[in-house]
N, C-alpha and C positions, 0 to 999 in steps of 0.2 A: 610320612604324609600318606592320605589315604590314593587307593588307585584313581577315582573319579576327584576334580578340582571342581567344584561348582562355579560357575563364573557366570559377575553380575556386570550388568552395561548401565550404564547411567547415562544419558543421554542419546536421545535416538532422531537425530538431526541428518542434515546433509553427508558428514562423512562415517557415522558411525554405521551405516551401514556394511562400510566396510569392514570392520572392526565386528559385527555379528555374523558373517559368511565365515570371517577367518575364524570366531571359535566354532563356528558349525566344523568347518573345515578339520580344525583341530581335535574334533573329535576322537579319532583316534592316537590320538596322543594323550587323552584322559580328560582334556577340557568338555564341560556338561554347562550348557547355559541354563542356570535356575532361574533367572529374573533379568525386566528391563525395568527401566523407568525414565520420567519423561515430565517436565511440567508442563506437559502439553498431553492431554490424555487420551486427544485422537491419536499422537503420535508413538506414544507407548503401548498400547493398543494395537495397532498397525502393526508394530515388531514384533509382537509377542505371534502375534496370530503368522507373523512372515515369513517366521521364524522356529517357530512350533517353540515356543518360550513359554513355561505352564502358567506362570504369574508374571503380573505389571502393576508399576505404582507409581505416584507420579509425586511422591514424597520420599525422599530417601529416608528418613526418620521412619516410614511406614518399612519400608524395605527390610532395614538394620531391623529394626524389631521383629519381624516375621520371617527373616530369611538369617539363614547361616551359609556365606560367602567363604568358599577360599581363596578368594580374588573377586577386587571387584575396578573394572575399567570405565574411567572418567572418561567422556569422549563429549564434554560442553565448551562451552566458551571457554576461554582465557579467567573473565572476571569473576567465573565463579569458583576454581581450580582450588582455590586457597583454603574457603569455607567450609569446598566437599571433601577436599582431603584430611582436613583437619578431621573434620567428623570422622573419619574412617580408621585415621592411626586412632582415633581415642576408642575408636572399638576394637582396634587390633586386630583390623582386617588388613591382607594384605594388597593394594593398590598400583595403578598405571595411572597415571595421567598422563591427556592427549598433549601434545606441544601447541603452543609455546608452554612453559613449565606454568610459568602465573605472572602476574601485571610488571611485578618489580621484582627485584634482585633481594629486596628486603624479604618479599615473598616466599621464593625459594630458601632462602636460607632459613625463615623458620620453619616451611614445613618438613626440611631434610634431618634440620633440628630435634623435631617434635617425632619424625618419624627415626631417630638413632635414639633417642631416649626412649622412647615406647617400644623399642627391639621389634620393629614392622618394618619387612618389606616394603621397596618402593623403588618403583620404576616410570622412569616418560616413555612415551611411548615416541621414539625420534625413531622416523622409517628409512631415512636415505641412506644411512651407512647398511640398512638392508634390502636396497636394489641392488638388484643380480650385477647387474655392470657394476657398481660402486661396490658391493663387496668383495670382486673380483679383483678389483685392483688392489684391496686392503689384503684378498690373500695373497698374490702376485708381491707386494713386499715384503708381508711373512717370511714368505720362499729364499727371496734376497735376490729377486730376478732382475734388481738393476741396481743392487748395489744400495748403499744409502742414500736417501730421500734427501733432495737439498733445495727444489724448488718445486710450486705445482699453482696452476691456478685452476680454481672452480669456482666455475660460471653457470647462473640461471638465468638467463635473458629471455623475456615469452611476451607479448602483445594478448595472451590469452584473458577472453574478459572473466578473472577470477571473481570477479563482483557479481555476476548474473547468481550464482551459488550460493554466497556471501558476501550480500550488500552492505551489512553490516561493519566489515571492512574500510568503507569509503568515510565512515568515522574515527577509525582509530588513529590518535595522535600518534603514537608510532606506529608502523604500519610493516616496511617491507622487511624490515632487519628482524624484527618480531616476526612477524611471518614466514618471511626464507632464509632470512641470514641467518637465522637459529639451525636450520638445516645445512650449509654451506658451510658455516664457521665448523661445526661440529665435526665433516668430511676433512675440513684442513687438521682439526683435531686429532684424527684418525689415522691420518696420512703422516703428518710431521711430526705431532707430538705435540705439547703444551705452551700457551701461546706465553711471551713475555711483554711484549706491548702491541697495541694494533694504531693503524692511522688510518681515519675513513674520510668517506667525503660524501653524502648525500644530494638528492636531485627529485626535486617534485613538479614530474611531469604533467599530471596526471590531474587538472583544476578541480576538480570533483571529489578526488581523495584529500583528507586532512593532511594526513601523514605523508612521509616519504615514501616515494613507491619505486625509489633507485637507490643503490647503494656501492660504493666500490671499497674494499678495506686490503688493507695491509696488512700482514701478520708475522709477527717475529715471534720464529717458537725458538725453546729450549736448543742449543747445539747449533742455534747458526742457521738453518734453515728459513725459506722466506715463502711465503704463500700472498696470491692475491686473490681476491676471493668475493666475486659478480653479483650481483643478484638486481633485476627489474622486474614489474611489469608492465613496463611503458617502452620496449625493444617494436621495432616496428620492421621485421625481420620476414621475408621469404625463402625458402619457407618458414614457419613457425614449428621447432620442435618439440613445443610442448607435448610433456611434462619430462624432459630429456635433461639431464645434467652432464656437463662437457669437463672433461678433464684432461688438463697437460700437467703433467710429472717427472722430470728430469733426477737423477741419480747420479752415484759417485760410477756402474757401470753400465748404463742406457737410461730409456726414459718409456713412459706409458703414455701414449696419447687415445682419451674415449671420445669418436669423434660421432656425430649425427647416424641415425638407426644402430646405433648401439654396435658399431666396429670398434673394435681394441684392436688397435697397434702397440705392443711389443718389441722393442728393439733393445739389444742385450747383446755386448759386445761383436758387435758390427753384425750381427744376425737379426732378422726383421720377421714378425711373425704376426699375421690378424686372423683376429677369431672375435666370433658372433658373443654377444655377452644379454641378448634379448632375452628376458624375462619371458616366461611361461607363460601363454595365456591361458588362466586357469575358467574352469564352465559357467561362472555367473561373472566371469572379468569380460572388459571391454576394452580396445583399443580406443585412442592411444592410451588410457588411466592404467592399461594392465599393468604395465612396470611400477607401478606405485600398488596398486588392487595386491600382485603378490609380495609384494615388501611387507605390505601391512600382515598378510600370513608367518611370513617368515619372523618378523618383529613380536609378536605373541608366541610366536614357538619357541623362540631365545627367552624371552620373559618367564614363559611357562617352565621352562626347563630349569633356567637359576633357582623357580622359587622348590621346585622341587627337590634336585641338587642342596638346598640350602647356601647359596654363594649369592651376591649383587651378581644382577642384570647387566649385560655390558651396558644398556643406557638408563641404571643406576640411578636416583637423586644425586648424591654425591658427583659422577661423570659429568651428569647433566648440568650441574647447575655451573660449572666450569665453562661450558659453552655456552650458556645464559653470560656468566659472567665476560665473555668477551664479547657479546652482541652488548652487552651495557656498556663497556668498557670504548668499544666504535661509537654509541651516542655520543659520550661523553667526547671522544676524540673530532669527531663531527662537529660540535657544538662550541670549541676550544683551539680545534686545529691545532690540538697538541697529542703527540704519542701520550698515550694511554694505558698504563697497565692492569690487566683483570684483579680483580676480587681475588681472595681465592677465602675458604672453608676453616673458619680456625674454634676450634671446639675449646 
């Protein structure tokens, strides 16, 4: 692969901002931004100049034709993920797409599909298992510092109005499982291992939103392990630690608990130890979003690095769409009030 990656953004919305700081950022590490684009041509426009970006399109068909991408990151909607990825494996570019993966389970599975049969690259872009505290903990069992993993629950409880940002929201039939449970499930993934059935239970607080905007799930992974695993945004909680992710983790020899301002407690064989696990506020980050502002760096430099390595991304199509398949799988259990078992990938 060559030294410079050209990297192309598609979508220059609300969070994709983030997403062009971190290849500026990335910079030295060989990411080069060649191009935005935007169906909104104020808004590709805006980035390009924001961004010192030489070229903007507000077609991606103009794009593919005039540019040559070594990567190009989807950061639109949900509903379009399917259409623009497809186009991209069939030009054997290699691709990100922003989470949630795409509408349906149907979805994913063809474009993980289309993207192993066309030998392309492809990655989701899922940031939580790369917040500094949440990856801390994923190294913290590496280590084997409590032993094996046998229970944990993660919880996102927040009152935070995510709709002022993304009104859009307040229409989606599924709503919060699609939204956070995609990021939660994915952590329990990470933690325990591979889910065998889940049991959920939803709650629509929220008269304005379509969708579920509560969710409580169950998860029985592989080996006996049991995870439960939170997510609202109807918590009506003082204070509010958005955008804070709380984790309890018990082991076969102690247990991790990640409690509010980002304290890890560590206890390992009757020894008890806390340490700060706060994310870096990096120079165009902001509190409190900086623990998410730098995951999103981190989550493009894991990405950038496999496709360079030539290896899958930890968060993978294939990875992914396994935690897609257990946030269907809690629908499905919600709707049935029956244990559920996931999808899984059969080629």
């Amino acid at each position: 692969m060559a030294d410079r990656v050209g990297v192309a953004v598609i979508g220059c919305g609300f969070f994709a901002k983030n997403h062009l700081h971190a290849w500026q950022d990335l910079g030295q590490e060989g990411a080069e931004l060649i191009a935005v684009c935007d169906i909104d041509a104020e808004k590709a426009k805006t980035a390009a100049t924001e961004f010192n970006v030489p070229r903007w399109y507000t077609r991606l068909g103009d794009l593919l034709a005039a540019e040559r991408p070594g990567l190009i990151d989807i950061v639109t909607r949900v509903e379009t993920h399917k259409e623009l990825t497809l186009r991209t494996i069939a030009h054997g570019v290699p691709t990100i797409i922003q989470k949630p993966f795409a509408p349906t389970l149907a979805d994913c599975r063809e474009i993980v599909t289309s993207a192993k049969k066309a030998g392309v690259f492809l990655a989701v872009h899922e940031n939580f298992r790369f917040q500094k505290p949440l990856r801390r903990i994923a190294e913290l069992l590496q280590q084997g510092a409590v032993g094996t993993p046998s229970w944990c629950r993660v919880s996102f409880r927040t009152d935070y109005d995510i709709y002022r940002g993304q009104p859009y929201l307040l229409k989606e039939p599924r709503f919060v499982i699609s939204d956070l449970g995609v990021h939660v499930c994915d952590l329990a993934r990470l933690y325990l291992g591979e889910v065998e059935h889940v049991t959920a239970e939803t709650q629509h607080r929220n008269p304005k939103a379509s969708g579920e905007d509560t969710a409580t799930m169950v998860l029985k992974h592989a080996g006996g392990a049991v995870s439960v695993v939170e997510c609202t945004y109807g918590a009506h909680r003082v204070p509010d630690i958005f955008p804070q992710t709380l984790v309890e983790l018990e082991g076969t020899q102690g247990s991790i608990m990640l409690h509010p301002d980002y304290r890890l407690e560590v206890a390992s064989d009757g020894d008890v130890r806390i340490e700060s696990a706060e994310a870096e506020l990096l120079p165009w980050a902001q509190r409190p979003w900086h623990v998410v502002q730098e995951s999103v760096v981190m989550t493009c430099s894991d990405i950038l690095d496999a496709l360079r390595q030539g290896r899958p991304a930890q968060t993978s199509g294939e990875d992914n769409f396994k935690t897609f398949a257990v946030c269907e799988a809690a629908y499905e259990s919600a709707a049935t009030g029956k244990a559920t078992q996931p999808q899984t990938l059969d080629w």
